[in-house]
Structures are given as structure tokens and as C-alpha cells.
N, C-alpha and C positions, 0 to 999 in steps of 0.2 A: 390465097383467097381469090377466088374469079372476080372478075369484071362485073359482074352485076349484083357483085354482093355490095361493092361500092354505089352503085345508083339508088339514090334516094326517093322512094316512091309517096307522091303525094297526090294532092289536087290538082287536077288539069287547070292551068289556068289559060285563056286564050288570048291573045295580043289585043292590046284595049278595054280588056275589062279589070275593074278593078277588084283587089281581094278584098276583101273581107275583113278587118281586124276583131282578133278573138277576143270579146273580153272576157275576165279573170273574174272570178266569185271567191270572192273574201270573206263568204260566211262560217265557212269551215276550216279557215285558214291554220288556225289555231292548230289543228286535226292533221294536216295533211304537213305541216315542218317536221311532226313527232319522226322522224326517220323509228324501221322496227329494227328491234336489236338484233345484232348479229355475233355468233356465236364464234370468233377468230380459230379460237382453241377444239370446238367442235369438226369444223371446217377441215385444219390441219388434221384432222383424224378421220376421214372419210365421213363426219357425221356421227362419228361417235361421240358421243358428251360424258361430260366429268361428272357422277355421282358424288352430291356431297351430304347426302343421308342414310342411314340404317332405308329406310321405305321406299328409296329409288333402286333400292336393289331387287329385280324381281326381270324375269325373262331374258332374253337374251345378253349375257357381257361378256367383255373382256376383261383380263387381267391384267393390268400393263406395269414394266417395271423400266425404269429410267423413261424416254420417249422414245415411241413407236417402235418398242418392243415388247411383246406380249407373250404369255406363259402357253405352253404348244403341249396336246395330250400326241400321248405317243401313243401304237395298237399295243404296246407291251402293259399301258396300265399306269406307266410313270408319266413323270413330265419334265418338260425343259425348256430352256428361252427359244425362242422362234427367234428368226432373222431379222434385222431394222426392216421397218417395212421404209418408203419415202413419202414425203412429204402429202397430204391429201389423201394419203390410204388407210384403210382400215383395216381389221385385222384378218386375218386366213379361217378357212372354214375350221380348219384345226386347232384353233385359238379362240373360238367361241362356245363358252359355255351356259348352260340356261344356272340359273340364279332361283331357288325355292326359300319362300318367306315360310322363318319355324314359328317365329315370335318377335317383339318390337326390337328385340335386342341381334336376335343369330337369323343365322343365313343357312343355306346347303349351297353346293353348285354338284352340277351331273355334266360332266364330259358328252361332246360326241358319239360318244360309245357306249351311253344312256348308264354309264356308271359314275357313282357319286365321292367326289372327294374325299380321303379319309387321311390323317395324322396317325404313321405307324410309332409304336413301342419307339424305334430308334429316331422320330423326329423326320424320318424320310413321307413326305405326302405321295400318295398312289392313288389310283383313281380305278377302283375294282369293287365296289361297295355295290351290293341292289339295291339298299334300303337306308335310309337313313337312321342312325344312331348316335348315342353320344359325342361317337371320333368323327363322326362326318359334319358336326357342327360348328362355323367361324360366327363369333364377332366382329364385326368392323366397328373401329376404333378412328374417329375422327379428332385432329385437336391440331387448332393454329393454322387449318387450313391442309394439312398436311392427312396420310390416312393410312393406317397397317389391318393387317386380319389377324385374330390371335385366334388359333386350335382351342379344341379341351384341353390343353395339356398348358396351357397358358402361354406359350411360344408363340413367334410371330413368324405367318409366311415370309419366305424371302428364297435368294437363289446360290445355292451351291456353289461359290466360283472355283469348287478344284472341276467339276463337270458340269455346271450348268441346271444339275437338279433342284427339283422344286422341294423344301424342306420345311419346316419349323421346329426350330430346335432353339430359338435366342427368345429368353425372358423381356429384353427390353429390347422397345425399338425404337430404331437408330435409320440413319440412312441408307443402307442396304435391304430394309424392311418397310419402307415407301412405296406405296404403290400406289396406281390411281385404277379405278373400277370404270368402265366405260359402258354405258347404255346406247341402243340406237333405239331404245322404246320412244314413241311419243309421249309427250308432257300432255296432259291432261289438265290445264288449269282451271278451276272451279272461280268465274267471278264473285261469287259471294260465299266465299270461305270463311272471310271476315265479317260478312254480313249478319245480324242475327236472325233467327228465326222469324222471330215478329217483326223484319226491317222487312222480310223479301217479298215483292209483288208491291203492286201500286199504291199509289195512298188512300185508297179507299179500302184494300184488304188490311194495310198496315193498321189504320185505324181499329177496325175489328177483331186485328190476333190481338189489340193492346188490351181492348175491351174485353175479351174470354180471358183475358190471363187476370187481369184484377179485380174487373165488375163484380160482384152476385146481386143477382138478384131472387127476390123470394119464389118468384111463377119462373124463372130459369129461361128467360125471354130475353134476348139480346136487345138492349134498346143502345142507340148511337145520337152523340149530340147532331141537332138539325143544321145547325150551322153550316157555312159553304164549307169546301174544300181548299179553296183559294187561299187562306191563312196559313192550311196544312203543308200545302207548296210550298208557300213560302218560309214559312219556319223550318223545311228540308231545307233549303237553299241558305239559310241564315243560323243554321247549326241549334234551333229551338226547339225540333221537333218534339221532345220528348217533354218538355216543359206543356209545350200548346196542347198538344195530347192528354197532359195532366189538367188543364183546364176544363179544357172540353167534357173529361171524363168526369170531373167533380160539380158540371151542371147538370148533369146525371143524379146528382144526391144519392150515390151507391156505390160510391168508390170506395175499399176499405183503408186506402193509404189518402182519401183528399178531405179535408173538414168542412 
């Protein structure tokens, strides 16, 4: 490391004057202890992260069996374990397959070599398919944390240890049929996934999806109680929103659910 990498560059301060002490704003404090979470297990993988749903499975993965080893398409069509990669690394460009969503349940994957996985007659997996059909379709089968892929043929991926190939040939799966699926997609988190429909936008639209969904009126005229909004707030904040809402709506006299 050079020498000026150790010099701490700050505020000129000049001899006789004084600093400044900073003060601290403790109104976000709450906000700023949350440390964001850190993914250990991604990290150790160059960034690669653990799927642990049928729906994370889509664009670019890996196949990985024990750690930081991953399933490698060969130009012949077959496949075989690649080499331990080390610590912080991800996988090889010939260890990355894209991943096609069939249905909520099956998957495809298409090699490098734009050809798609398939389960032969003998249980041997080859990757020479153009189109997707029956034999080119896995389930991921998730349980205990743990995760295997089972062919049409009901067999579950796994690796050949007289040579290393890539097979499914075993009805039940066991610890040689473990594997973890790794994405380097970004997460896309929707904050109001769990929010409802009528919950999202402020408390003044809130009020309004509450009013279309149960009001009628005869002239089909939106009328809203005049009252402030100030109650509204606060009954967010005090977990009564939907009570106060029911109030509000049955000084209306047109509520079908209020007497």
C-alpha cells in the first residue's frame, strides 16, 4: 500500500482556530442502526445467490453440486462437474445456463450452445435439444431447506461418480441429488406486495378506493365524508383504519355493509 494511501485527508485546520464540533441529529436515528443485510453466502459465490423458489428461477444460473462446484456444458452436448472454483468466485462462462419459466411448477435450462437440456431413454442428461418438449422439462423440488430437480422421467439430477456425468436416473433423492441453483438476477422487491389494493397511495385516495368498493349510490356520484383527514392518520398509525373508514362511510347513509 503506498504512503499516501495512509494520509488522512480532511479539513485544513490552522493553528489557533478552533474546530468546530459536529453535532449528531438523532431524528432518524432509529433509521440509520438498521445495518442492510448482507448476503455471506452470496458473497462466497461471486454474487451468486441461493434460489429458494420455483419463480426465482429464470435468466441466467448455475447449477451447483457440493460447494463451488458447478455442472460444465461440454461442445460435445454432454456435461460434467467443472473444477472447485475458490472462495469469492463465481461460476465459468461454461457453467452458466439461462433458466425458461414453462409453468408455476417446471423450468427448461438452454446451455451456452443455445441448446436445451434433455433426460435420455438411458437416464443420461445431454444438452442437444432446439425446442423444448416433454424430456426437456425439470421440476425443482424444494423441502427442509434442501433442493433436487426431477426430469419427466421422475429421476432426479445428480452426477455420475464413475465419470463425472450429468445424469437422472435415481427415483429418490438423497444426498448426491442436492443441489443449489444460483442466480446473479437482481431482486426486484415490490414494497407493497402485501399491501392491498385499496391500502396503496395516500390517505385521501385510500379513503376513495374504500368508497368505490362499497358505496352505491342511486346518481353513481362519489360523495366522501367532509370530515378532516387528521382521524384518518391517526387511526393508520393506531391500526383502526378500517373501523374509522367504516364510520366515516356510514355518515354517508349508503353504505351496504354500515346501519
Amino acid at each position: 500500500m503506498s504512503e499516501y494511501d495512509n494520509v488522512r485527508i480532511g479539513k485544513l485546520v490552522l493553528k489557533g482556530e478552533r474546530q468546530k464540533t459536529r453535532k449528531r441529529k438523532h431524528k432518524n436515528r432509529k433509521h440509520d442502526d438498521i445495518a442492510p443485510k448482507i448476503d455471506a453466502d452470496s458473497i462466497k459465490h461471486g454474487s451468486w445467490w441461493k434460489v429458494t423458489k420455483v419463480e426465482e428461477i429464470s435468466g441466467p444460473i448455475a447449477i451447483e453440486f457440493g460447494n463451488h462446484t458447478y455442472v460444465k456444458a461440454l461442445d460435445n452436448g454432454l456435461f460434467t462437474l467443472g473444477a472447485p472454483h475458490n472462495e469469492g468466485e463465481g461460476p465459468s462462462p461454461e457453467e452458466i445456463f439461462t433458466a425458461v419459466s414453462i409453468n408455476e411448477r417446471k423450468v427448461a435450462f438452454k446451455s451456452g450452445y443455445n441448446k436445451y437440456l434433455r433426460v435420455e431413454k438411458n437416464g443420461t442428461v445431454t444438452g442437444r435439444s432446439d425446442a423444448i418438449g416433454a424430456t426437456e422439462q425439470w421440476e425443482p423440488v424444494f423441502e427442509d431447506g434442501k433442493m433436487a430437480l426431477q426430469g419427466y422421467n421422475d429421476c432426479f439430477l445428480s452426477i455420475d461418480p464413475e465419470d463425472d456425468s450429468l445424469v437422472a436416473n435415481v427415483k429418490k433423492a438423497g444426498s448426491d441429488q442436492f443441489i443449489q441453483i444460483r442466480s446473479q438476477t437482481i431482486k426486484e422487491e415490490n414494497p407493497l406486495k402485501d399491501v392491498p389494493n385499496e391500502e396503496q397511495g395516500n390517505i385521501k385516495q385510500i379513503e376513495i378506493n374504500y368508497v368505490k368498493k362499497f358505496q352505491k349510490f342511486q346518481d353513481k356520484r362519489l360523495r366522501l365524508c367532509t370530515d378532516g383527514k387528521k382521524e384518518l392518520k391517526k387511526a393508520k398509525q393506531e391500526g383502526t383504519l378500517h373501523e374509522t373508514l367504516l364510520d366515516r362511510r356510514s355518515k354517508m347513509k349508503a353504505d351496504r355493509y354500515c346501519k
